[in-house]
Residue, then its C-alpha position, 0 to 999 in steps of 0.5 A: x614217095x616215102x611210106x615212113x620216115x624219120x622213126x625212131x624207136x626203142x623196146x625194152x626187154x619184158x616190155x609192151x610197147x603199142x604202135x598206133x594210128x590209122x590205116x596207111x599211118x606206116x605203122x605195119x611197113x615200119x615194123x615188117x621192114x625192121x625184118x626186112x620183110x617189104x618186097x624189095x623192089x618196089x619197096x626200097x630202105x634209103x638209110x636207117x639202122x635196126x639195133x638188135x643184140x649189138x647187130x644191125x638187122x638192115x646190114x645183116x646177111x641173109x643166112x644170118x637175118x634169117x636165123x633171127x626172124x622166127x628164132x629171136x623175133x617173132x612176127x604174128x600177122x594179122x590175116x592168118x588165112x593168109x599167112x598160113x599154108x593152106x596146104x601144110x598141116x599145123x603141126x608142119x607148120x609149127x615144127x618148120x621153125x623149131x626145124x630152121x632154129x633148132x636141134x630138137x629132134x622129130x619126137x621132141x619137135x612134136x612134143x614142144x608143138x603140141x605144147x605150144x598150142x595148148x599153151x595158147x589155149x587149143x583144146x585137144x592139141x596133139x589132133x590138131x596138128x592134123x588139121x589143115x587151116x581151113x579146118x580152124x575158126x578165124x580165133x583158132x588159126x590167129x591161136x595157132x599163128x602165136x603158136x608159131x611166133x613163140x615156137x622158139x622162145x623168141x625176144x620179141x614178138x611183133x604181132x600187126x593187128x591180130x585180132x582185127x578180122x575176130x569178132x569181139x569175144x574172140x579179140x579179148x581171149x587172144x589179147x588176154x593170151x598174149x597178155x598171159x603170155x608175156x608174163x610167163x615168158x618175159x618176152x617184149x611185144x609189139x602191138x600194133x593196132x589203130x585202135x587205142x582202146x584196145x592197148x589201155x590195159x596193155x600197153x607200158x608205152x604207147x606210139x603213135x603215128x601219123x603220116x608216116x612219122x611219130x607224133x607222140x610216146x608216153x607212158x601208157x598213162x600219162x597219153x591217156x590223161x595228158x595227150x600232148x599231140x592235137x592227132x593223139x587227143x582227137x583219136x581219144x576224144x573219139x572213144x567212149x569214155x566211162x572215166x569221163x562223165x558227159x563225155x561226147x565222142x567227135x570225128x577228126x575232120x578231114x583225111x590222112x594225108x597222101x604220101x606221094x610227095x613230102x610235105x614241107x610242113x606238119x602233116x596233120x596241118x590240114x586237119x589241126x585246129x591249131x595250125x598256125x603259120x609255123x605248122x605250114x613251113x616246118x616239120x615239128x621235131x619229136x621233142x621230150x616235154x615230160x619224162x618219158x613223153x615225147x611229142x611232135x608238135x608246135x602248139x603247146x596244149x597245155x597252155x594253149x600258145x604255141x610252143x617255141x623250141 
């Protein structure tokens, strides 16, 4: 049983990329075995190489891996009342990382903590750092796991769905903090979500994922205005479109595949309305159609026949 397979993903420096796909797409365990944060057992990597800085994370020892996560990579979680020690103070647990990653002082510990959450927007930070999570609205401790993500300047932030479990008003202040944010800092974001609507105004590139694969990457733009993969143009033509007059939304029939065994064919097979015989046998490879715009498929959409390699 393999959860993902086969991806292979690259992340500029400064840049947003966005990771999309439905739920049990493999999306979050792709990201958190990069750090190897799956519990191992029952989880388990077979091969692969995570490139960071000339190292390869999956080979690291665990003193050093240890120095990168929370110090060169950041991981913002999607259920901070989770994530978060409900027994621990905020200001403790900001100033845990900068105490693993730094050698600040207490009182420079405490100053660069009160920063960090007046940065991502807390009201009155230097008595917050008294509160417990418990003491925090849902917006408030997702602001507080940002805070503690940027603690130590990272490279990269991974942020896993975090604004999934906040109702609407809230969603857009955390992605415009983290939008902000990227801009001041420079710092590369990746943001998974299973919701493409969210990264329009986000995003540089866009990957999406099904069945534990990539089926498509693209440029922000050019996924929106040419989806090349028939799973990328049934996730679009599932948003309200306002570019779009007499524009109607439509369900993709059918359900994700189980990853039980591995499928001898394309995994979005069942629920194409271009499958043909090909799609049954092979797994299409991910394969570059355009600048920048890769796509795993045989059906040629654009000239509606099927493709041939």
């Amino acid at each position: 049983m393999y959860a993902v397979n086969g991806v292979d993903l690259s992340l500029r420096p400064g840049e947003f990329l966005a990771v999309v796909g439905e739920s049990g797409s493999g999306k979050s365990v792709t990201m958190m075995s990069m750090l190897r944060l799956i519990p191992m057992p029952p989880g388990k990597i077979i091969d692969g190489q995570v490139d960071f800085e000339d190292q390869d994370l999956l080979r690291l020892d665990v003193e050093d891996l240890r120095s990168v996560r929370g110090g060169k990579i950041g991981f913002i979680f999607q259920d901070p009342m989770t994530s978060l020690n409900p027994v621990l103070t905020i200001g403790k647990q900001i100033t845990e990382s900068l105490e693993l990653h730094t050698d600040l002082s207490d009182a420079e510990m405490k100053k660069r903590a009160e920063e960090l959450l007046s940065l991502v927007g807390i009201p009155d930070a230097k008595q917050r750092l008294k509160n417990y999570p418990h003491e925090l609205s849902g917006g408030m401790r997702q602001r507080v796991m940002i805070a503690i993500a940027l603690a130590c300047s990272p490279k990269v932030i991974i942020a896993d769905e975090p604004t999934t479990a906040l109702d609407v008003t809230i969603q857009a202040q955390i992605i415009e903090i983290v939008r902000d944010l990227r801009e001041k800092l420079n710092t590369a974001v990746i943001w998974i979500t299973h919701d493409l609507a969210v990264v329009a105004g986000l995003a540089d590139r866009v990957v999406v994922m099904y069945g534990g694969r990539v089926v498509e990457q693209a440029l922000v733009g050019d996924l929106y205005s040419r989806p090349q993969h028939p799973y990328t143009r049934g996730l679009l033509n599932s948003l309200p479109r306002l570019d779009q007059k007499g524009h109607e939304l439509s369900a993709i029939e059918g359900q994700p595949p189980s990853l039980r065994s591995a499928p001898t064919g394309c995994s979005f097979a069942p629920r194409c309305q271009y499958a043909h015989d090909r799609c049954w046998t092979e797994i299409p490879p991910l394969a570059e159609i355009a600048f920048e715009h890769r796509s795993a498929c045989w059906w040629d959409i654009d000239n509606e026949r099927p493709r041939h390699d």
